[in-house]
MMTF fields as JSON, N, C-alpha, C and O atoms, coordinates in Angstrom:
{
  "mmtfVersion": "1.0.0",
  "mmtfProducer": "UNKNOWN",
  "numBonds": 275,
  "numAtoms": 276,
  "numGroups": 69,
  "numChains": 1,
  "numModels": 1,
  "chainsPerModel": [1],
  "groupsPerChain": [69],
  "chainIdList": ["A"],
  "bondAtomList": [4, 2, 8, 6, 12, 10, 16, 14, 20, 18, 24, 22, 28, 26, 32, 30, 36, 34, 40, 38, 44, 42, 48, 46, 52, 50, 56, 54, 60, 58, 64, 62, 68, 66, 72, 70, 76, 74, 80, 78, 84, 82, 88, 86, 92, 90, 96, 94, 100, 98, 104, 102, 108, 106, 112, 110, 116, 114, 120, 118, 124, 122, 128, 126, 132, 130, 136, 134, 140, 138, 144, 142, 148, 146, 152, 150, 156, 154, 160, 158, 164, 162, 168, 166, 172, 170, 176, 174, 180, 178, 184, 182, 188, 186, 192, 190, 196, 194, 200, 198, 204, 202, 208, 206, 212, 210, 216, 214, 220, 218, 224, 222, 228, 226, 232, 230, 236, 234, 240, 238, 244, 242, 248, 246, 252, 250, 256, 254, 260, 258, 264, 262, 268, 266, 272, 270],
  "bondOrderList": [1, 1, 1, 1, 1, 1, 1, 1, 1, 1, 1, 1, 1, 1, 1, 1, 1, 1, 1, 1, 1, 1, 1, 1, 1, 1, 1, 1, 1, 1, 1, 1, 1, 1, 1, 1, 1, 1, 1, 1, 1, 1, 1, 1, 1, 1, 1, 1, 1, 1, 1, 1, 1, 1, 1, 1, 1, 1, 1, 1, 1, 1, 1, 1, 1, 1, 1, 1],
  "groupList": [{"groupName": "UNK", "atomNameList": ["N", "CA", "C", "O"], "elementList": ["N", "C", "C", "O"], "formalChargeList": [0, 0, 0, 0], "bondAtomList": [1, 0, 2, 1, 3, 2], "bondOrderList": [1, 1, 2], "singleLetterCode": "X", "chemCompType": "L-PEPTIDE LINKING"}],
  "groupTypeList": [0, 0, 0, 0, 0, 0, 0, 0, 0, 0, 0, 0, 0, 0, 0, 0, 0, 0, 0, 0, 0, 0, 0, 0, 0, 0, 0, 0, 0, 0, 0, 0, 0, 0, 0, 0, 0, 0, 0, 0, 0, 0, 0, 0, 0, 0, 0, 0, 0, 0, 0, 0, 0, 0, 0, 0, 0, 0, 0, 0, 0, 0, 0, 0, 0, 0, 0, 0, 0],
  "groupIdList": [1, 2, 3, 4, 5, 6, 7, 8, 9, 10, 11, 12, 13, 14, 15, 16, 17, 18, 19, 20, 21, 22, 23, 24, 25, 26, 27, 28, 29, 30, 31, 32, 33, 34, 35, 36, 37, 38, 39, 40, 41, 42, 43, 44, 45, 46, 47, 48, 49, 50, 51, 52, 53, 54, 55, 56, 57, 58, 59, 60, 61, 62, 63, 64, 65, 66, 67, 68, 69],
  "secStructList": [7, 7, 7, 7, 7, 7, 7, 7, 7, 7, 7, 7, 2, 2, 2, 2, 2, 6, 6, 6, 6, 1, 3, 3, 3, 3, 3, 6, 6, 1, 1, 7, 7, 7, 3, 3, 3, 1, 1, 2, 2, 2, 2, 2, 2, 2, 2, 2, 2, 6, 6, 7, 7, 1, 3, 3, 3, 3, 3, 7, 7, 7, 6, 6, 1, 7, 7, 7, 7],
  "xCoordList": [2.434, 2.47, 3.217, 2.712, 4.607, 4.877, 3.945, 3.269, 4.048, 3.589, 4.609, 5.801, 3.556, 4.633, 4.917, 4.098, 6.014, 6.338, 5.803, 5.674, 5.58, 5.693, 6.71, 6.946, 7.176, 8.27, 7.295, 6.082, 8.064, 7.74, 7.026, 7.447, 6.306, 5.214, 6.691, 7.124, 7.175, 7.68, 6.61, 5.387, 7.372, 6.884, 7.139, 8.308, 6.31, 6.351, 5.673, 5.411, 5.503, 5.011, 5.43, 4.988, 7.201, 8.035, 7.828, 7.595, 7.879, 8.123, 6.566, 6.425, 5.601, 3.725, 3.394, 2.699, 4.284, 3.292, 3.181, 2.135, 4.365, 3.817, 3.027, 2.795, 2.59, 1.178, -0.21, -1.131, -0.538, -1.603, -3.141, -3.189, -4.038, -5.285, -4.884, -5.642, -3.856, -3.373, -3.055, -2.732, -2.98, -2.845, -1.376, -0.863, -0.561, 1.094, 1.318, 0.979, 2.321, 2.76, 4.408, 5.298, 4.202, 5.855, 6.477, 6.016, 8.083, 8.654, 8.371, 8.171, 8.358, 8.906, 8.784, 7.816, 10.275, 10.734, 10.478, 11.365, 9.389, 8.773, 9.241, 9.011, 10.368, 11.672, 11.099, 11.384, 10.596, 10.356, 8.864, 7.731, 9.231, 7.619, 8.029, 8.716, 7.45, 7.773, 6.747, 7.039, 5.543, 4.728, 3.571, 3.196, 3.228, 1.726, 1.015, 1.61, -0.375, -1.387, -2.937, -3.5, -3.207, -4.725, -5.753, -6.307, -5.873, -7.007, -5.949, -4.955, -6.53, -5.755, -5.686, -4.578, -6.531, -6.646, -5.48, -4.987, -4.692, -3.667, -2.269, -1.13, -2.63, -1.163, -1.042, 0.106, -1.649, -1.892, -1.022, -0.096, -1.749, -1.123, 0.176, 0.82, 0.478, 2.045, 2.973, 4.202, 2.15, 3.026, 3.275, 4.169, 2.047, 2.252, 3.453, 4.008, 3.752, 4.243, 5.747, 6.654, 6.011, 7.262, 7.892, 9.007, 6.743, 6.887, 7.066, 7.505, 6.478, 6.497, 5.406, 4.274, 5.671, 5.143, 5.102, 4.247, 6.049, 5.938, 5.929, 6.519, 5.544, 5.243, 3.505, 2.599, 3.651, 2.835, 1.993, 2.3, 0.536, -0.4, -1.078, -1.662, -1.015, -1.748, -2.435, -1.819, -3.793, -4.143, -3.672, -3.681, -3.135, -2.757, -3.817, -4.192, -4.72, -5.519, -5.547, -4.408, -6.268, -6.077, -5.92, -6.913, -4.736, -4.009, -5.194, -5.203, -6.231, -7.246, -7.992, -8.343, -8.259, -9.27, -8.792, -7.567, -9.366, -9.196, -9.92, -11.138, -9.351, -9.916, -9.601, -8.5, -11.112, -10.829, -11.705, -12.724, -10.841, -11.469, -12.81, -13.627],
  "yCoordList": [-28.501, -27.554, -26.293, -25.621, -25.846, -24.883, -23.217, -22.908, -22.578, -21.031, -20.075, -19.809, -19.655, -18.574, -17.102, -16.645, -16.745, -15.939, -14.485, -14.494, -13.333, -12.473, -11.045, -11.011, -10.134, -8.93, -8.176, -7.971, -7.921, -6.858, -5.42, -4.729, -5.145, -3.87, -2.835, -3.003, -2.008, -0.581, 0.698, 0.703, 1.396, 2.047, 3.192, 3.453, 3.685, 5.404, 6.599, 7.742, 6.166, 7.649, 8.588, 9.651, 7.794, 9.936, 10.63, 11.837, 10.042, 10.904, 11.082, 11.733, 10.656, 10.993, 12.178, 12.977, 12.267, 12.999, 14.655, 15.282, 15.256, 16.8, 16.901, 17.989, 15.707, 15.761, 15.143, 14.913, 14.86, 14.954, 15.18, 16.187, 14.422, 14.843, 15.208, 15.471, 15.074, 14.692, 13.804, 12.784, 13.677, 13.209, 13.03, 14.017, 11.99, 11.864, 10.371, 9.195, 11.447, 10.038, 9.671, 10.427, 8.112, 7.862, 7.086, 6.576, 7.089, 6.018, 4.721, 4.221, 4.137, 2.647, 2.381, 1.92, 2.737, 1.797, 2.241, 1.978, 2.896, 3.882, 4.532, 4.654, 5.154, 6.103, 7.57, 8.602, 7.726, 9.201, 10.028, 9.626, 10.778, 11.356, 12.233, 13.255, 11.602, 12.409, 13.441, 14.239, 13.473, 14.727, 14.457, 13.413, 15.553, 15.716, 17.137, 18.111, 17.009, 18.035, 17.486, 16.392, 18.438, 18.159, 17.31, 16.325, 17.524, 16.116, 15.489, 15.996, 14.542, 13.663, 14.078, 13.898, 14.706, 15.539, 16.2, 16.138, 17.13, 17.964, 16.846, 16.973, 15.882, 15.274, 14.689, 14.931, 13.868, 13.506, 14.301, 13.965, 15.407, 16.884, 17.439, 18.134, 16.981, 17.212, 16.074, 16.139, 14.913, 13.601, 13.604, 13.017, 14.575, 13.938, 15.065, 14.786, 16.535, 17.483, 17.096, 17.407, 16.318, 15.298, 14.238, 13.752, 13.87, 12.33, 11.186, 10.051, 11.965, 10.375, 9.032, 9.158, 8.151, 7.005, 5.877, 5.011, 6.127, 4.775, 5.353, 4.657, 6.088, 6.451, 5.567, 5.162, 5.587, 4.774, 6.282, 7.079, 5.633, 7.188, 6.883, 5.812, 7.48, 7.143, 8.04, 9.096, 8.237, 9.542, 9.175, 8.018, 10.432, 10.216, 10.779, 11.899, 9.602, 10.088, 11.438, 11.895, 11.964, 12.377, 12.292, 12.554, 11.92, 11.081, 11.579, 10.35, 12.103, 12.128, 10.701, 10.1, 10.128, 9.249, 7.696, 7.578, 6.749, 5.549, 4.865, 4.828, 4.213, 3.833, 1.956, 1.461, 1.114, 0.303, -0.347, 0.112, -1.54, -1.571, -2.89, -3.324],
  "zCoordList": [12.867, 11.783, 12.235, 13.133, 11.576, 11.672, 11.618, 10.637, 12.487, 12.173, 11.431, 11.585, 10.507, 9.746, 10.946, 11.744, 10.754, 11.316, 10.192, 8.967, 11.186, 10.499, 11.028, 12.236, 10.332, 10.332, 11.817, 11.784, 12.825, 13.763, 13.449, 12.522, 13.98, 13.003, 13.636, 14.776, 12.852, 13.026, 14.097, 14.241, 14.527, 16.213, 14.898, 14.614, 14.321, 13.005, 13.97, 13.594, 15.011, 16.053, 15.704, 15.267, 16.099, 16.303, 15.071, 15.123, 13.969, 12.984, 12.476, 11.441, 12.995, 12.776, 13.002, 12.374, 14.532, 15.563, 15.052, 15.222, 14.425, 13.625, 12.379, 11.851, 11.881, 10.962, 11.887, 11.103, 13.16, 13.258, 12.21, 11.504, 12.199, 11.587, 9.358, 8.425, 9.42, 8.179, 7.363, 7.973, 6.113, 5.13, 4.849, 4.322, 5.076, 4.731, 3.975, 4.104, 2.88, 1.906, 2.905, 3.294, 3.034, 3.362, 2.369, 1.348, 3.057, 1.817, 2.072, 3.178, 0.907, 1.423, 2.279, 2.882, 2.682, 3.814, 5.179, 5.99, 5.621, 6.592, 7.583, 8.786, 6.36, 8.4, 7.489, 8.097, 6.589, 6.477, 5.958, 5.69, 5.97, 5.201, 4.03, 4.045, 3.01, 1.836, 1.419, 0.528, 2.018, 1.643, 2.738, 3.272, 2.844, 3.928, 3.449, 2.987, 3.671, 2.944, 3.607, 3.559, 4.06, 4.466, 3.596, 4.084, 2.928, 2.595, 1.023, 0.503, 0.759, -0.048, -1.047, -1.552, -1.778, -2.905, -3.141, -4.268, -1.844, -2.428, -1.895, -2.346, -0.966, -1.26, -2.255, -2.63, -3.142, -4.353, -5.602, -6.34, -5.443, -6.223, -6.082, -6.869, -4.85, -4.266, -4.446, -4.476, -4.573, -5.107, -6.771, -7.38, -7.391, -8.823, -9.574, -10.637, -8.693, -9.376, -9.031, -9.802, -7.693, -7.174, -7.803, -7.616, -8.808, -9.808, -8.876, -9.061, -7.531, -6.713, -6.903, -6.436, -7.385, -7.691, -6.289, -6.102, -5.584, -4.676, -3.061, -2.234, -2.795, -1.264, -0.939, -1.667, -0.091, 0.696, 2.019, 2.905, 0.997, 1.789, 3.351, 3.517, 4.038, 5.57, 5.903, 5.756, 6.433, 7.286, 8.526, 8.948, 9.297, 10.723, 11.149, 10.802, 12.409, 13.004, 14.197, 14.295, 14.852, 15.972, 17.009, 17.687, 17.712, 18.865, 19.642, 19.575, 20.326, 21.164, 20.846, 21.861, 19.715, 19.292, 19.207, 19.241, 19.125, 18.923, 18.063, 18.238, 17.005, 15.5, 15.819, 16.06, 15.707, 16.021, 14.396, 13.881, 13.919, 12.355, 12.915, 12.103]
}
């Protein structure tokens, strides 16, 4: 039985690491950050006054910590 292959996960560090402990919408295609705001509430608010519809939301944890699901 063949294994499905899947796409290489993207390395989004460099461009993480000056939102720390924040809330960031990216694009798509995950080379940028289209908005960041402390809790989700105001990136939300910053996405809807943008008319951004398709960014993709992440909290960036705090590089001290380790989040294991």
């Amino acid at each position: 039985m063949k294994q499905k292959s899947f796409p290489k996960p993207k390395d989004i560090s460099n461009i993480l690491t000056p939102y720390e402990n924040k809330w960031v919408a990216l694009s798509v295609d995950g080379k940028k950050v289209n908005a960041s705001a402390k809790t989700l509430e105001q990136l939300e608010k910053k996405l809807a006054k943008a008319n951004d519809k398709n960014s993709i939301y992440t909290k960036v944890l705090p590089f001290d910590q380790v989040f294991v699901p």
